[in-house]
TIVO-894671 format. One record per residue (C-alpha): residue number from 1; residue in one letter; z, y, x. Coordinates in pm, 1 decimal, m for minus. Each point is the difference from the previous one (the first is absolute). Layout:
N
n: NUM; res: A; zz: Z; yy: Y; xx: X
...
***
This chain:
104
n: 1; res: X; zz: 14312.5; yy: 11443.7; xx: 8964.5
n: 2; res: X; zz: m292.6; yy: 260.5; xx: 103.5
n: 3; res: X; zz: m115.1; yy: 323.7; xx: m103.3
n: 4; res: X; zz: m355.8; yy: 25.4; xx: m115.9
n: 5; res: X; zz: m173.4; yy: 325.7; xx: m14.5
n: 6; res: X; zz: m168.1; yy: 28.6; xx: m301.3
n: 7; res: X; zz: m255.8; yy: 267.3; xx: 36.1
n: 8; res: X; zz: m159.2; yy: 1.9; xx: m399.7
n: 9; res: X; zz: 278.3; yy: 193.1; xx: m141.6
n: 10; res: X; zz: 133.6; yy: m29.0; xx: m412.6
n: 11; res: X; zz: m103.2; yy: m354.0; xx: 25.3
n: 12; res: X; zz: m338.0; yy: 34.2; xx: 135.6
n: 13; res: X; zz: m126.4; yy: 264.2; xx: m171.0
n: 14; res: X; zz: m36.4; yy: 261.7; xx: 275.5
n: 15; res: X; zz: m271.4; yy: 200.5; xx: m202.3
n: 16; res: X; zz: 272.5; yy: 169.8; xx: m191.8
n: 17; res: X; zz: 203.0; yy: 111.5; xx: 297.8
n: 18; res: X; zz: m300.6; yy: 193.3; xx: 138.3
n: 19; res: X; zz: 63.4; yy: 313.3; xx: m246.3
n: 20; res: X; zz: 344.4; yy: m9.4; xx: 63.6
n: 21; res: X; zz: m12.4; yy: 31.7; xx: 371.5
n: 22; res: X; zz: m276.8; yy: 251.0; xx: m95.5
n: 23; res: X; zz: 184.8; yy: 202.9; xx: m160.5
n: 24; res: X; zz: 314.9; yy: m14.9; xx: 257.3
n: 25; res: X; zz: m226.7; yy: 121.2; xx: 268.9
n: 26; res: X; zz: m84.7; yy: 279.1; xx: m186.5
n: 27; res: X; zz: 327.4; yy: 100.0; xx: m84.0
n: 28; res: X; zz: 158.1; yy: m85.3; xx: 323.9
n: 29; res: X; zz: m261.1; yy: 238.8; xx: 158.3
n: 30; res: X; zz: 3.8; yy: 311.9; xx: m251.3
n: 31; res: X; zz: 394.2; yy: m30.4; xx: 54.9
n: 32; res: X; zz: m29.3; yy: 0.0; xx: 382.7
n: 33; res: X; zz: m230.1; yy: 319.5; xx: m16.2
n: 34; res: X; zz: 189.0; yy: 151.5; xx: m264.6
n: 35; res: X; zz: 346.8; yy: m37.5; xx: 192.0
n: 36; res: X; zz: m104.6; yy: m53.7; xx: 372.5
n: 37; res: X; zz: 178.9; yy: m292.0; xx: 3.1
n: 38; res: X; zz: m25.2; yy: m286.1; xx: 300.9
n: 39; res: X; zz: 143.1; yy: m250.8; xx: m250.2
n: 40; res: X; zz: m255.7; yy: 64.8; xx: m222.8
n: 41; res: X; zz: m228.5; yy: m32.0; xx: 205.2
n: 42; res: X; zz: 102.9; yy: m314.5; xx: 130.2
n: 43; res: X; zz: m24.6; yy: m127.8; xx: m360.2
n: 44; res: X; zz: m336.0; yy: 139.9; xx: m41.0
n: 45; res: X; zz: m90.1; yy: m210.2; xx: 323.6
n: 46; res: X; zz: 170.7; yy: m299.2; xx: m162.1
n: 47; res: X; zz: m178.7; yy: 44.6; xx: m305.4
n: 48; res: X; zz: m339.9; yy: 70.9; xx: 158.8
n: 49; res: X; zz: 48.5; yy: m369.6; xx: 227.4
n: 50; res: X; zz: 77.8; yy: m161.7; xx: m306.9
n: 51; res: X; zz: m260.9; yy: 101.9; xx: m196.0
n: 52; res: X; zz: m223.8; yy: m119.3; xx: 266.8
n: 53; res: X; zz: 146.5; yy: m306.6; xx: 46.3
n: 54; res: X; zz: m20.5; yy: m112.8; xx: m383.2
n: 55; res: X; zz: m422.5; yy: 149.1; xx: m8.3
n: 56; res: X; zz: m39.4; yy: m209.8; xx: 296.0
n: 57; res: X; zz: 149.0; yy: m322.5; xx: m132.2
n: 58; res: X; zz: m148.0; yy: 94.5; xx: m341.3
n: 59; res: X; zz: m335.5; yy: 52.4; xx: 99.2
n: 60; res: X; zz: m92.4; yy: m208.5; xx: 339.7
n: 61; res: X; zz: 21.1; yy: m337.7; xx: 16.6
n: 62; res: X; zz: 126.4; yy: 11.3; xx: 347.6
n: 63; res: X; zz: 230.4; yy: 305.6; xx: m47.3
n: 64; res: X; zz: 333.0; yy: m147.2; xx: 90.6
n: 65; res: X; zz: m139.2; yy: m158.5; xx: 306.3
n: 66; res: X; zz: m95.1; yy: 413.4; xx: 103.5
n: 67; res: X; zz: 281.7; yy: 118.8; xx: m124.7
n: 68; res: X; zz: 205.5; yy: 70.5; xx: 327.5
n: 69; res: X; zz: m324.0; yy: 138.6; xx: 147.4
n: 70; res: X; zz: m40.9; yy: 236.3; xx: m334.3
n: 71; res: X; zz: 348.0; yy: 119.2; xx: 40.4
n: 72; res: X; zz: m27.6; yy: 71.9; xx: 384.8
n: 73; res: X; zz: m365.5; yy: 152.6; xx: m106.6
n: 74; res: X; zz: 123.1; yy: 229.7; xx: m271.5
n: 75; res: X; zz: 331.0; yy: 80.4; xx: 250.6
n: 76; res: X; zz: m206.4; yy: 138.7; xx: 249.5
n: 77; res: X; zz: m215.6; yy: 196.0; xx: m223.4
n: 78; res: X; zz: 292.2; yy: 176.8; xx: m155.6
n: 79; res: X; zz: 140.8; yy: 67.0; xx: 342.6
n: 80; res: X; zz: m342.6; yy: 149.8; xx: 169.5
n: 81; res: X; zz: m46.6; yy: 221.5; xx: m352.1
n: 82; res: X; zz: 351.8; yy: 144.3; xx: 105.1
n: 83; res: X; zz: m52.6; yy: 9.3; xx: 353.5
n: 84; res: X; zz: m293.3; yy: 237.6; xx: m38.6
n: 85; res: X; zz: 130.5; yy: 198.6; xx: m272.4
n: 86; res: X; zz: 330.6; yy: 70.8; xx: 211.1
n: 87; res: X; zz: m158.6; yy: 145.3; xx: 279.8
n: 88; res: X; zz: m279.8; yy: 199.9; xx: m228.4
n: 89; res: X; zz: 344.2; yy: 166.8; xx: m137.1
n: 90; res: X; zz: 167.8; yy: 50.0; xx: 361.3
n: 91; res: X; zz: m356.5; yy: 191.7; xx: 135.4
n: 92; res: X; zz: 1.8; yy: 187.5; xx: m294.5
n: 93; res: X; zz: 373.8; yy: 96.0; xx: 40.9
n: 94; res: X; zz: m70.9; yy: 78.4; xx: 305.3
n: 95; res: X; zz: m288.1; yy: 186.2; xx: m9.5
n: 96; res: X; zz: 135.4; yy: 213.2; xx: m247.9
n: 97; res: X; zz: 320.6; yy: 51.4; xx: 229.0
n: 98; res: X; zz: m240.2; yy: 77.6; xx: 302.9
n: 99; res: X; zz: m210.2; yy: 223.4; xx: m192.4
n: 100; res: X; zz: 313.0; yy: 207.7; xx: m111.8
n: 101; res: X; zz: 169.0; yy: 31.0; xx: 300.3
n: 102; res: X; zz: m325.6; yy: 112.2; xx: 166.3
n: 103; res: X; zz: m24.0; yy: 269.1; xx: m252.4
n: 104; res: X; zz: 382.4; yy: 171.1; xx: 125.4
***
């Protein structure tokens, strides 16, 4: 007895999951900005791969032969975007703490 993935979810019909997982990212990520949560925004990522995932398979015709590429794409994205806007906030930070020390 095997396991087989079955990647058109509610019997095939993946069209109507699209909203759903729309509207889970959405919430997911006014919840994590709202209560500067790292769960929530782990469910916002987890929402926002998902939602990928089912446009992909929806709309390409090769989309779940990219898929592991997609996800490793969209990863890296999400990690650079932080990247750069964590050290934007540590020069600021610190060029407000230089700029007040210098004025003692």
């Amino acid at each position: 007895m095997t396991a087989k993935l079955n990647w058109f979810f509610n019997n095939g019909d993946l069209h109507s999951s699209i909203p759903i997982a729309t509207f889970a990212l959405l919430l997911s990520i006014y919840l994590a900005l709202r209560f500067a949560d790292s769960l929530m925004a782990l469910f916002s990522f987890l929402a926002l791969l998902s939602l990928i995932v089912m446009l992909a398979i929806y709309h390409l015709s090769f989309g779940a032969s990219i898929l592991p590429f997609l996800v490793m794409l969209i990863s890296a994205v999400v990690y650079y975007f932080f990247f750069i806007c964590r050290q934007q906030t540590e020069i600021c930070t610190l060029s407000a703490l230089l700029t007040l020390s210098a004025n003692r």
